[in-house]
C-alpha positions as CSV (number, residue, x, y, z in Angstrom):
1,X,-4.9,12.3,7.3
2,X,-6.4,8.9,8.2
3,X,-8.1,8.0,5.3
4,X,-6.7,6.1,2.3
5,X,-5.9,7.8,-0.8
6,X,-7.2,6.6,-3.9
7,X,-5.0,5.6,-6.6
8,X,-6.4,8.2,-9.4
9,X,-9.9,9.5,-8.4
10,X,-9.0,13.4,-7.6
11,X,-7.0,15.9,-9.2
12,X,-5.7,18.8,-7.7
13,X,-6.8,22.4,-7.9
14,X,-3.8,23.9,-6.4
15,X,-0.6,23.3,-4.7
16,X,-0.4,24.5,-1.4
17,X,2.2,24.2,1.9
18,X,1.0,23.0,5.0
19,X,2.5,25.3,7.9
20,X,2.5,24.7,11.5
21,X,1.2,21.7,12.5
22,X,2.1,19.3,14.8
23,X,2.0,16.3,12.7
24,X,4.9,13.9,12.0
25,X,6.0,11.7,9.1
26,X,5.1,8.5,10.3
27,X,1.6,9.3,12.4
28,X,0.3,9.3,8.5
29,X,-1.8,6.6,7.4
30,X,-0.9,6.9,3.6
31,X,0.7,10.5,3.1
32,X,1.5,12.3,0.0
33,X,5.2,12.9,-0.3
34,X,5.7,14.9,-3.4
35,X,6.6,18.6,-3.4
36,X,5.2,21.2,-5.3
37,X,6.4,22.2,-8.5
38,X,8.7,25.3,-9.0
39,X,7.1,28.4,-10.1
40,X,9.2,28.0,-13.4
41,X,7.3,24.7,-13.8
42,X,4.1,25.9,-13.4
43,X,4.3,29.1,-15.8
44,X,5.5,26.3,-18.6
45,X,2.1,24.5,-18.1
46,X,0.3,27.5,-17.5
47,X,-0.9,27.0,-14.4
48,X,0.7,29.9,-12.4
49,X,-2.5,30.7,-10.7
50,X,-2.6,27.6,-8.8
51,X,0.1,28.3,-6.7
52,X,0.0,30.1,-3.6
53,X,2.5,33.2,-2.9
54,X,5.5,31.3,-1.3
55,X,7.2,32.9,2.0
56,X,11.2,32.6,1.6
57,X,11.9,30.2,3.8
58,X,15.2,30.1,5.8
59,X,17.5,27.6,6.6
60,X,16.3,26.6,10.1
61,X,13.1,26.7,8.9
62,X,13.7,24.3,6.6
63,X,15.7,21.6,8.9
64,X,13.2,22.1,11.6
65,X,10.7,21.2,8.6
66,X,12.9,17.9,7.9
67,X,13.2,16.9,11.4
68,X,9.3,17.3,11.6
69,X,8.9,14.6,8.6
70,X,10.6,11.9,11.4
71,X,10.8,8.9,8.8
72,X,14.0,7.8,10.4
73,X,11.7,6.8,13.6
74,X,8.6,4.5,10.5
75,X,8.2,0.9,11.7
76,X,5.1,1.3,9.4
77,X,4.7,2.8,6.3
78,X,2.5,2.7,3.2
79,X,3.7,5.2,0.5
80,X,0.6,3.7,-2.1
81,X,-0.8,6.0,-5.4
82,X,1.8,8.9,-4.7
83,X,1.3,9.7,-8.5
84,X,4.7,10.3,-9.2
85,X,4.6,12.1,-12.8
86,X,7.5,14.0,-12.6
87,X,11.2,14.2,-12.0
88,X,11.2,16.0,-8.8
89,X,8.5,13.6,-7.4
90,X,10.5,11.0,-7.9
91,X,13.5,12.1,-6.6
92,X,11.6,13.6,-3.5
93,X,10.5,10.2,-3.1
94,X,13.5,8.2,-3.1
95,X,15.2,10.9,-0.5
96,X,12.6,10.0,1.9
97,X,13.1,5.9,1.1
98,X,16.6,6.8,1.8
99,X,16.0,7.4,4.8
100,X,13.3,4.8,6.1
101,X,16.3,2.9,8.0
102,X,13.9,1.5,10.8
103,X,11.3,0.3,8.6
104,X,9.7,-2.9,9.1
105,X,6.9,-3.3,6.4
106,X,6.6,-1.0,3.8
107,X,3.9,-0.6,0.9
108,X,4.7,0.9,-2.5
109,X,1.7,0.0,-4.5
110,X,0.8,1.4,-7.6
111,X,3.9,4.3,-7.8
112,X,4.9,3.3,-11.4
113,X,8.3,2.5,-10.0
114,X,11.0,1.4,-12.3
115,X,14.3,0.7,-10.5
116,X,14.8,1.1,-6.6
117,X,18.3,-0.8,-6.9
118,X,20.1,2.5,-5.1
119,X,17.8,1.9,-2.3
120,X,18.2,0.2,0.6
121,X,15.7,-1.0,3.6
122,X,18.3,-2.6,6.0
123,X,15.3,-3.9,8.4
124,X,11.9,-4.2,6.0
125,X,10.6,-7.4,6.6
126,X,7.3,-6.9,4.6
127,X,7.3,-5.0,0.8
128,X,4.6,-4.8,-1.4
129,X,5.7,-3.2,-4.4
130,X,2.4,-4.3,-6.8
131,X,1.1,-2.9,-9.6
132,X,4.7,-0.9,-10.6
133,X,6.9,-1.4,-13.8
134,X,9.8,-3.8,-12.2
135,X,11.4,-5.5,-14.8
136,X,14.0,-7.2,-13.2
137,X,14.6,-8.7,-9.4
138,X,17.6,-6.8,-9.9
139,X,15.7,-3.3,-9.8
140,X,14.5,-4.1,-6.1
141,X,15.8,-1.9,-3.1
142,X,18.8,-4.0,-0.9
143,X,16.1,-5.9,1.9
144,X,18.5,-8.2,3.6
145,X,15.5,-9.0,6.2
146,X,13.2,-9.8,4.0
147,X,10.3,-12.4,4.7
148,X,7.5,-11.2,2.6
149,X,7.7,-10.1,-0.2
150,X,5.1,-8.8,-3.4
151,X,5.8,-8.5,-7.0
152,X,2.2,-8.6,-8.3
153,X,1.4,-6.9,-11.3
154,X,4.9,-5.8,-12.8
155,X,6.6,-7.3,-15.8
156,X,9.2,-9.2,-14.8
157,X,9.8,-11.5,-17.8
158,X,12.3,-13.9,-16.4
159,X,13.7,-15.2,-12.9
160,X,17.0,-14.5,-13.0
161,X,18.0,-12.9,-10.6
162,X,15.9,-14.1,-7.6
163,X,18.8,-16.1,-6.7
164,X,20.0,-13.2,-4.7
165,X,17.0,-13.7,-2.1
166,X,18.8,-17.1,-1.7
167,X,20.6,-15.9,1.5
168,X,17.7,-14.1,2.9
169,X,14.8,-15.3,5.0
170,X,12.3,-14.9,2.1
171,X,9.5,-17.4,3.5
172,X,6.3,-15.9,1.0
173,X,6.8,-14.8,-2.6
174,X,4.2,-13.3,-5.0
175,X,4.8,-13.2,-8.2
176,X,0.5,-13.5,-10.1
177,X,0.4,-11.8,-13.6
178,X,4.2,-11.3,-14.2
179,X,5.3,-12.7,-17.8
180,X,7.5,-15.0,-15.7
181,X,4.5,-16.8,-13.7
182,X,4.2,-18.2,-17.6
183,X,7.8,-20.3,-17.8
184,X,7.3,-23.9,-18.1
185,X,8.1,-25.7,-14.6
186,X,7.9,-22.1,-12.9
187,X,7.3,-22.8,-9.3
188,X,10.1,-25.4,-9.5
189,X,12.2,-23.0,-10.8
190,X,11.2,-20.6,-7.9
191,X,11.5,-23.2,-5.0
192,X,15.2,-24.4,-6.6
193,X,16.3,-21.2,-6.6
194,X,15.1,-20.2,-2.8
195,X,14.9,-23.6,-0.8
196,X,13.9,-21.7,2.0
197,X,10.7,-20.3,0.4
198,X,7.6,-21.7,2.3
199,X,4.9,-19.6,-0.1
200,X,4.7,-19.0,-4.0
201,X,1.5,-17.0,-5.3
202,X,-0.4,-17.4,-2.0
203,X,0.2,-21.5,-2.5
204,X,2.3,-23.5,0.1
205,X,5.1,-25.2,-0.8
206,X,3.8,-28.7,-2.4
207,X,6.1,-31.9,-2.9
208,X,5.9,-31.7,-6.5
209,X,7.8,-28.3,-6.0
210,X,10.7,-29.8,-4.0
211,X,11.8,-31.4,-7.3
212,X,14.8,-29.9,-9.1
213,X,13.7,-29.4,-13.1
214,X,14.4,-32.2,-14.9
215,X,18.1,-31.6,-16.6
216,X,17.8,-35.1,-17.9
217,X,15.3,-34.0,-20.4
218,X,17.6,-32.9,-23.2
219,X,19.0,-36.5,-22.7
220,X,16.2,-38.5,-23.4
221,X,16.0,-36.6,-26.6
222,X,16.5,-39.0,-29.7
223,X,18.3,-37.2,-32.4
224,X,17.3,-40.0,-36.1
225,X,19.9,-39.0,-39.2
């Protein structure tokens, strides 16, 4: 359970549940959070044999089995290369970000997450979200605490939007090899937009960045009839 998953390396050879054991939610170091697929699911795809004979499993079995995950309690978290394929992974994920109301840093590499907007981390100081498919600052879970934050490898085109973090205390933003990083006067853009930022793309804040961009620009512009 202490051991970093890789993003894609294994496949699985069945789905299995893990009965009683003694360990909680947030004594993982990168835990898997997806549930199995219904037996429905896996006749479709014709992979019936790869699912153990289920016990029914009653109603106090199954609290006692959500009490046991403990996320409320996660200062700590890294939910990186869950994988998530299908429908009920995704939505199995999102309950349990639902309920990560103590979290403090949080990683979500590499999830192929599209919009977390519904979400919200009332206490994350640290996310690292890299290497999903954000589009928009708008698609970002509510992190009111927010001080570090990571957008690596997404494809957010334009910055609108990141006013939002203006009220925040956002000090280090990363935004390398998003279609935005490309928009002429980009870091001034950025450091306009969130005067409190002290870090863009792992650079401090430089004097040239304090600037506003130039408005005046259009009026130098000499129109000859």
């Amino acid at each position: 359970f202490f051991f970093k998953l890789p993003s894609d390396s294994f496949k699985y050879l069945g789905w299995c549940d893990i009965e009683e054991h003694g360990v909680r939610g947030n004594q993982l170091r990168c835990p898997r959070v997806r549930e199995g697929p219904p037996e429905e699911e896996l006749f479709f795809r014709k992979e019936e044999h790869t699912l153990k004979k289920r016990k029914l499993v009653t109603d106090p079995e199954k609290w006692e089995k959500r009490l046991q995950e403990n996320w409320e309690n996660c200062a700590e978290l890294n939910l990186s290369f869950q994988d998530l394929g299908d429908l009920y992974q995704v939505e199995n994920f999102k309950r349990i970000l639902r309920r990560l109301i103590r979290v403090e840093k949080l990683w979500l590499v590499d999830n192929s997450l599209t919009d977390l907007s519904a979400i919200r981390l009332p206490r994350c100081r640290e996310l690292n979200v890299n290497k999903n498919h954000f589009t928009s600052f708008k698609q970002l879970p509510k992190i009111p605490q927010i001080q570090h934050l990571s957008l690596a490898d997404n494809n957010i085109t334009t910055l609108s939007g990141i006013s939002d973090f203006r009220h925040t205390p956002l000090e280090s933003l990363i935004l390398r090899r998003n279609p935005c990083e490309f928009q002429e006067r980009y870091r001034q853009l950025v450091f306009s937009s969130l005067p409190n930022l002290k870090m863009l793309d792992g650079i401090p804040k430089l004097p040239e960045d304090c600037s506003p961009p130039d408005v005046r620009f259009f009026y130098r512009m000499c129109t000859i009839l």
